[in-house]
C-alpha positions in Angstrom: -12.5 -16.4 -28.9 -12.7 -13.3 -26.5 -15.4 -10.4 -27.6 -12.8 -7.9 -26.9 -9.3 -7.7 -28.4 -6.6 -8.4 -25.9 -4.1 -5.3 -26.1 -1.2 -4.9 -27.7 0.4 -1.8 -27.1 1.6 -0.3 -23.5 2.3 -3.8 -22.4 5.6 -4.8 -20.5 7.5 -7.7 -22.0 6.0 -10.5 -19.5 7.9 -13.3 -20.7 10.7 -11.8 -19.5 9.8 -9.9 -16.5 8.1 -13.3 -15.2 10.7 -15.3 -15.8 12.7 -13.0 -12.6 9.5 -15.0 -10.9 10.0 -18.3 -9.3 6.5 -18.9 -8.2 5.2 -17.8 -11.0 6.0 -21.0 -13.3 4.7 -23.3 -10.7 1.8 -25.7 -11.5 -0.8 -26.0 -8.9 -3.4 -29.2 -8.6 -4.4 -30.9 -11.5 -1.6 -29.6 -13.4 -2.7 -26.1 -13.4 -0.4 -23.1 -13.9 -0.9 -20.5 -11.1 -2.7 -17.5 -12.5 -1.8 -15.4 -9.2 -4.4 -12.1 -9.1 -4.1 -10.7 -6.0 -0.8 -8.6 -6.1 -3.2 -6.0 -3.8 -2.7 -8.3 -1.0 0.7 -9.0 -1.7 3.0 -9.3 -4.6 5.2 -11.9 -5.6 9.1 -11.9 -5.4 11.2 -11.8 -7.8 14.6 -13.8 -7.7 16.6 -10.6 -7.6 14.8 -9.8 -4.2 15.7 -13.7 -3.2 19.0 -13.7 -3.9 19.5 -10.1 -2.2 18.5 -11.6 0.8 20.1 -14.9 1.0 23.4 -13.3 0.1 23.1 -10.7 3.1 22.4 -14.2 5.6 25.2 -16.3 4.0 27.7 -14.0 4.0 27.2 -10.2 6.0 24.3 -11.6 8.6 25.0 -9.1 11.6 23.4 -6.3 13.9 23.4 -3.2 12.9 24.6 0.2 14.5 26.2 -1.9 17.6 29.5 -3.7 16.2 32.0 -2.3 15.2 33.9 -5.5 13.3 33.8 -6.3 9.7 30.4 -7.8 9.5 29.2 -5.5 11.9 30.3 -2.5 9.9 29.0 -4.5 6.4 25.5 -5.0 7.7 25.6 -0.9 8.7 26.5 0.0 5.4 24.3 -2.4 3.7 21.1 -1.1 5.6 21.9 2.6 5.2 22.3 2.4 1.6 18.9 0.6 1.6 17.6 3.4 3.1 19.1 6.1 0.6 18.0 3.8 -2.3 14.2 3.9 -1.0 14.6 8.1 -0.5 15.6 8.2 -3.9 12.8 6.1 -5.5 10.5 8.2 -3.7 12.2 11.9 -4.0 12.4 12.2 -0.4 14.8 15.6 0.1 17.2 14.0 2.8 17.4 9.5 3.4 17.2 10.3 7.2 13.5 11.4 6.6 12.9 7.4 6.1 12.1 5.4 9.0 11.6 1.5 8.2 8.8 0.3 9.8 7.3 -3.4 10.0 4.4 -2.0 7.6 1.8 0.8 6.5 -0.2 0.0 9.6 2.5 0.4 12.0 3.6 3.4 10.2 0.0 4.9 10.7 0.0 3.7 14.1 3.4 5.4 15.0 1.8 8.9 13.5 -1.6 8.2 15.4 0.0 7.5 18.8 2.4 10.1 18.5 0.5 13.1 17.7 -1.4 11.9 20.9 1.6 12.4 22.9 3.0 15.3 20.9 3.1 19.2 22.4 2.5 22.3 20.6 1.3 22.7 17.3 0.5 19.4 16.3 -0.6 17.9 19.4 -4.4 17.0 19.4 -6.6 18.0 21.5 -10.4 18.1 22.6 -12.4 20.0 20.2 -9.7 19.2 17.5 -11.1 17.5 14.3 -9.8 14.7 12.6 -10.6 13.8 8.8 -10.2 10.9 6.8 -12.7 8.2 4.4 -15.0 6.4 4.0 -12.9 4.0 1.1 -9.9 3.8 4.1 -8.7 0.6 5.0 -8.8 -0.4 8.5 -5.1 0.8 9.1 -5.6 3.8 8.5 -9.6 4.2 10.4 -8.6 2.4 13.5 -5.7 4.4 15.0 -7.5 7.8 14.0 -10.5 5.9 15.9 -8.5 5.7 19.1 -6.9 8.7 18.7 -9.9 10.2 18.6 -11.8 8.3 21.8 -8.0 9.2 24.0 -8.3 13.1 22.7 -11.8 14.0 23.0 -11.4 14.9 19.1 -13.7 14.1 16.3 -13.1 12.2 13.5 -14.8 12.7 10.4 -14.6 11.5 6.9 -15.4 12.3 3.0 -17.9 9.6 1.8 -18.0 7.9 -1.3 -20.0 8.5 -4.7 -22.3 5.8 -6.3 -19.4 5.5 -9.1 -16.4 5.4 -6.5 -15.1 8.2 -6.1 -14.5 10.6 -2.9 -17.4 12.5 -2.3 -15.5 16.4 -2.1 -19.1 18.5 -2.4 -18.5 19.7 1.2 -14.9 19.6 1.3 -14.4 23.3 2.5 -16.8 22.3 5.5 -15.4 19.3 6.5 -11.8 20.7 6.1 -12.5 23.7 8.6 -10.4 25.8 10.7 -11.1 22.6 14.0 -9.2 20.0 11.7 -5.6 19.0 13.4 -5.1 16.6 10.9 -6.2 14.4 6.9 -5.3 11.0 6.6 -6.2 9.9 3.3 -5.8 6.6 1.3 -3.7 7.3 -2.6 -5.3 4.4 -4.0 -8.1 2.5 -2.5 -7.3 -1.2 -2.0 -11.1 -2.1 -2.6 -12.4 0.1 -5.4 -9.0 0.7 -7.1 -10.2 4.6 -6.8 -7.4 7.0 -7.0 -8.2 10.0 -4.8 -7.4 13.6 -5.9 -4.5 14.3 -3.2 -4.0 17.7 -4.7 -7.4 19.0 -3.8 -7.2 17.7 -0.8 -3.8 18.3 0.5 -4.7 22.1 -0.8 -7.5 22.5 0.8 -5.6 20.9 4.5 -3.0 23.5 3.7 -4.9 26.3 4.0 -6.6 25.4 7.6 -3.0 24.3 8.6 -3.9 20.4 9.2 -1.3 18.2 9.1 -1.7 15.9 5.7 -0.8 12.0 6.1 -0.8 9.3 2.9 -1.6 6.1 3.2 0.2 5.1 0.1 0.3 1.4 0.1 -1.0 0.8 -3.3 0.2 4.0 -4.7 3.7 3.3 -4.3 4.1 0.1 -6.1 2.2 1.2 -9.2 3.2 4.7 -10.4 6.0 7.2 -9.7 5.9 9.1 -6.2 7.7 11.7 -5.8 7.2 13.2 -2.2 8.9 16.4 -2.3 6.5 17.8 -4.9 3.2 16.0 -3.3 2.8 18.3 -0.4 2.1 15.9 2.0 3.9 15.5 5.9 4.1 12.1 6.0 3.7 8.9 4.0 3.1 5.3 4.7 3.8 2.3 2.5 4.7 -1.2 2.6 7.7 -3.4 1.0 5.7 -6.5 0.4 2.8 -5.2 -2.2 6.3 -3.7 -4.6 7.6 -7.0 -5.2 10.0 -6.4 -1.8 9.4 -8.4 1.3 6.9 -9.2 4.2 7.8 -7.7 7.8 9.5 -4.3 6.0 7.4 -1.0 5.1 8.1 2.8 5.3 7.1 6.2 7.0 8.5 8.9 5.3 8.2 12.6 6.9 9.3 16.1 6.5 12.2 16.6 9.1 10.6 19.4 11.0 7.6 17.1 11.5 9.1 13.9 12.2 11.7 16.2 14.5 8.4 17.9 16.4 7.2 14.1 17.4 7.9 12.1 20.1 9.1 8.6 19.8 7.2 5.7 19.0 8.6 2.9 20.8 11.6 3.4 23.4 14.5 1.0 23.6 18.2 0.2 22.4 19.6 2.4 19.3 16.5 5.6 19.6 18.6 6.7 22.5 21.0 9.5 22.5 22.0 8.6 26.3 20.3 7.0 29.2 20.4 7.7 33.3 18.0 6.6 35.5 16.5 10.1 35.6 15.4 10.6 32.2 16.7 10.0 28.3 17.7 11.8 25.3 16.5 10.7 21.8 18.4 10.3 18.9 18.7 12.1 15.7 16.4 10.8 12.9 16.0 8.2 11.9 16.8 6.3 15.0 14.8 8.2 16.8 11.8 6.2 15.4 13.9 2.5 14.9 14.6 1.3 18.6 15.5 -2.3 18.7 17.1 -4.4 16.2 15.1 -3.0 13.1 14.2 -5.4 9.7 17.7 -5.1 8.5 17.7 -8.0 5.7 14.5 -7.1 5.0 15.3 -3.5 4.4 17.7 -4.8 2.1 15.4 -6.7 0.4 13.4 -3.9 0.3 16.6 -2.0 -1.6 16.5 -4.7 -4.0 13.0 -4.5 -5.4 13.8 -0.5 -5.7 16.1 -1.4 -7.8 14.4 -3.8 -9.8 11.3 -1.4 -10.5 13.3 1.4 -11.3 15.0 -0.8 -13.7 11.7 -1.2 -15.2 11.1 2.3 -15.1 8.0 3.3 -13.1 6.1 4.7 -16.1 6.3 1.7 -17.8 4.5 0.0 -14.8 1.8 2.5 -14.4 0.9 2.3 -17.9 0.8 -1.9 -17.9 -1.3 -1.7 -15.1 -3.6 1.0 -16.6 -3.8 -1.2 -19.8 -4.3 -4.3 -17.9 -7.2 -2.5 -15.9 -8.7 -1.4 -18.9 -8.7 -4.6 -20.8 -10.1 -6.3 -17.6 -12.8 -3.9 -16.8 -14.1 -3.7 -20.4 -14.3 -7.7 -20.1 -15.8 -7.8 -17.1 -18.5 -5.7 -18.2 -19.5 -8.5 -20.5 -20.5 -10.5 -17.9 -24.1 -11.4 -17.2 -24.8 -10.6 -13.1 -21.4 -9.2 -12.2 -21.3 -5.6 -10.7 -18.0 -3.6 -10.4 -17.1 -2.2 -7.2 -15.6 1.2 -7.9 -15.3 2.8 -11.2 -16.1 1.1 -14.2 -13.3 3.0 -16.7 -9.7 2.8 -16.0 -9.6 6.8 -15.3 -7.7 7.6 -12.3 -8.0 4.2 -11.2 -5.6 1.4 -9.9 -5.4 -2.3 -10.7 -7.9 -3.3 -8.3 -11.3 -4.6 -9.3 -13.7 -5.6 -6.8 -16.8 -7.4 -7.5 -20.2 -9.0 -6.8 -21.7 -12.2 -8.9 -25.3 -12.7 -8.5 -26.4 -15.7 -6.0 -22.4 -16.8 -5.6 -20.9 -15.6 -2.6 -17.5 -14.5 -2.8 -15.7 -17.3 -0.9 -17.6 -19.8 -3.2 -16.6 -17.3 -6.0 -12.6 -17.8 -4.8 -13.0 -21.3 -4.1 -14.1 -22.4 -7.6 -11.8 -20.1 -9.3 -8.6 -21.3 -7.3 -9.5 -25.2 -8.6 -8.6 -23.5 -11.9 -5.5 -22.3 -10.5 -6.8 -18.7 -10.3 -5.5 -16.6 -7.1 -7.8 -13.8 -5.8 -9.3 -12.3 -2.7 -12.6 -12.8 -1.5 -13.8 -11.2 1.8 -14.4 -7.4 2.8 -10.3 -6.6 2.4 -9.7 -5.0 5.6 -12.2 -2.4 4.0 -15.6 -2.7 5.7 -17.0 0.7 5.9 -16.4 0.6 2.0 -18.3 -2.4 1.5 -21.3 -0.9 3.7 -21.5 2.1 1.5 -22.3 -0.3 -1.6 -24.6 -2.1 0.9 -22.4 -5.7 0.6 -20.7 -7.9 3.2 -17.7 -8.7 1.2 -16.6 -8.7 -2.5 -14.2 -11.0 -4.7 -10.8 -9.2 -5.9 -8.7 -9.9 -8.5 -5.6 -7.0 -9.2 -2.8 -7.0 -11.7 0.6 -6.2 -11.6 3.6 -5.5 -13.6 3.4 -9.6 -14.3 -0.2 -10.0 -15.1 -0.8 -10.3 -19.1 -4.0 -10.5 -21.0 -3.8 -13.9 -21.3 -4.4 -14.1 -17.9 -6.8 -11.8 -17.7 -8.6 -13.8 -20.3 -8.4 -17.2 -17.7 -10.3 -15.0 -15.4 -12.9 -14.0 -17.1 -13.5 -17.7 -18.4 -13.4 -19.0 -15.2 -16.0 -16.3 -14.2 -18.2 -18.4 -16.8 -17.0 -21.7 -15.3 -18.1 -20.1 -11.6 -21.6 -19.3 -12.8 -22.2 -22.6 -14.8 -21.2 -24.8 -11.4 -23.3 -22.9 -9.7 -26.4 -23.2 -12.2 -26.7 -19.1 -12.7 -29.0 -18.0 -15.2 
């Protein structure tokens, strides 16, 4: 018997989205069924993605952009129409504005280092400022970091409110006329915090900093549409939308991506080679030297498809109603503390917590003997953590997947964590 009614109403139909879900009917030790929380790391795969993949090894497996016979032309068209599927899902104005990358942090890393190399307007230089946050993860601190220390530039950042929230009191200050460039997070990994891009991306417009996304949660939880966000470029990754590891995106306005050096040299970025010098490529090779992730890219393709089938409204909503249902539960619990905002109000699926006396590992660990998945540790978010004066949390997120049920197995095994461990 819950104290709080499990919802009824803005739910997908579970039972027959999971069943798309291999893993998801497995039974773990002791007979358990997996009660898998921790889409925010990564989300599970569902058969359609599988299958997608297989078929392209069994029967089209070949390079792409080099041969010219019937695999080799097969595999070509197969990637490329990836690539327009993922520019569609996301409103991107032209498919060659998509560059697959191996993941959000080597599609920040490609911006980072190349605005270090760039000329004219959007190279950085000393005395140029760089802005980002405090709720960041690592991939998108880091390269700004070293971009900063190679430049002579200055990185700063909008700290974080006792609720969760970006701090944007000063925001006309720390957005001056020195800032080059704002690299913010969509949705925060850690606090599930969904960050006002239009506030910022307006105020970044009208000192004429360039504006980067780090969209990795964003993407796989509510409709994007990057033509209408204002943004230059934005970074997600294939394996948190139900697509696969080893596969994520840049997207860029042409005239940016077409202003930037390349990333990484080698075969298919070329347009011709002498031992004097090179010529790059029109986009996207330009940014895609080598032989890219082409059966993951496809893989990728297949997930689009099998959200937009699902309809990305109807995600966003299940999420927001899972969130809610979880966060009022939560707050039932004696000695938890929420990480983040405690109402599902522009805020993801994400909830990160602390238990009283139970560290988070021995929070995970007991959990996951009653088959519940979720993170424990400082998820790649450690500046976050130090703002709420914490080493490391526990994180359970939902997912088009998740149902109350679920939600309800967490929350009793909460109860089950504090009675092992004797908390009042």
């Amino acid at each position: 018997m819950t104290a709080v009614e499990a919802p009824s109403h803005g739910l997908l139909d579970t039972d027959r989205i999971r069943a798309d879900f291999p893993i998801l009917g497995r039974r773990l030790d002791g007979d358990r069924p997996l009660v898998y929380l921790d889409s925010a790391n990564t989300s599970q795969k569902p058969r359609q993605v599988i299958d997608a993949m297989t078929a392209h090894y069994e029967q089209i497996n070949s390079n792409v952009g080099r041969a010219v016979h019937q695999l080799g032309d097969a595999s070509t068209q197969a990637y490329e129409v990836a690539r327009v599927k993922i520019a569609a899902f996301i409103n991107a104005p032209d498919a060659s504005e998509v560059i697959f990358t191996k993941n959000s942090s080597e599609a920040l890393n490609l911006v980072a280092n190349t605005l270090s190399w760039a000329h004219g307007d959007h190279a950085v230089g000393a005395g140029d400022e760089i802005v980002i946050t405090e709720m960041e993860h690592h991939s998108n601190i880091v390269p700004w970091q070293l971009l900063a220390e190679r430049k002579d530039a200055t990185l700063r950042w909008f700290g974080i409110t006792d609720e969760g929230r970006l701090d944007l009191s000063q925001i006309d200050s720390v957005i001056n006329d020195r800032t080059k460039v704002v690299s913010v997070v969509w949705v925060s990994n850690m606090l599930g915090t969904v960050t006002p891009l239009e506030t910022i991306i307006r105020r970044a417009r009208e000192v004429g900093a360039l504006v980067v996304v780090d969209a990795s949660q964003a993407v796989p939880q509510m409709p994007v549409d990057v033509a209408a966000l204002g943004a230059d470029l934005v970074a997600f990754t294939g394996h948190k939308m139900v697509g696969p590891t080893g596969i994520g995106v840049l997207w860029g306005r042409t005239e940016v991506l077409d202003a930037l050096p390349p990333f990484l040299g080698g075969g298919s970025m070329i347009e011709t080679v002498t031992m004097g010098g090179s010529t790059w490529a029109p986009l996207p090779a330009k940014f895609e030297a080598g032989t890219p992730p082409i059966v993951e890219a496809i893989g990728l393709a297949a997930a689009v498809d099998y959200l937009s089938a699902i309809g990305m409204d109807r995600i966003a909503s299940h999420e927001h109603v899972l969130t809610a249902y979880a966060l009022e539960r939560m707050r039932e619990l004696p000695g938890l503390t929420i990480l983040g905002p405690t109402e599902a109000v522009d805020r993801g699926g994400a909830v990160s917590f602390e238990l009283d006396g139970i560290h988070p590992h021995d929070v995970s660990q007991v959990l996951d003997s009653l088959g519940i998945a979720v993170r424990a540790g400082h998820h790649c978010a450690k500046p976050a953590h130090a703002r709420f004066g914490v080493q490391s949390s526990t994180r359970a997120s939902f997912y088009l997947y998740t149902t109350p049920a679920e939600v309800d197995a967490f929350i009793d095994g909460i109860h089950q964590t504090r009675r092992f461990f004797k908390v009042a």
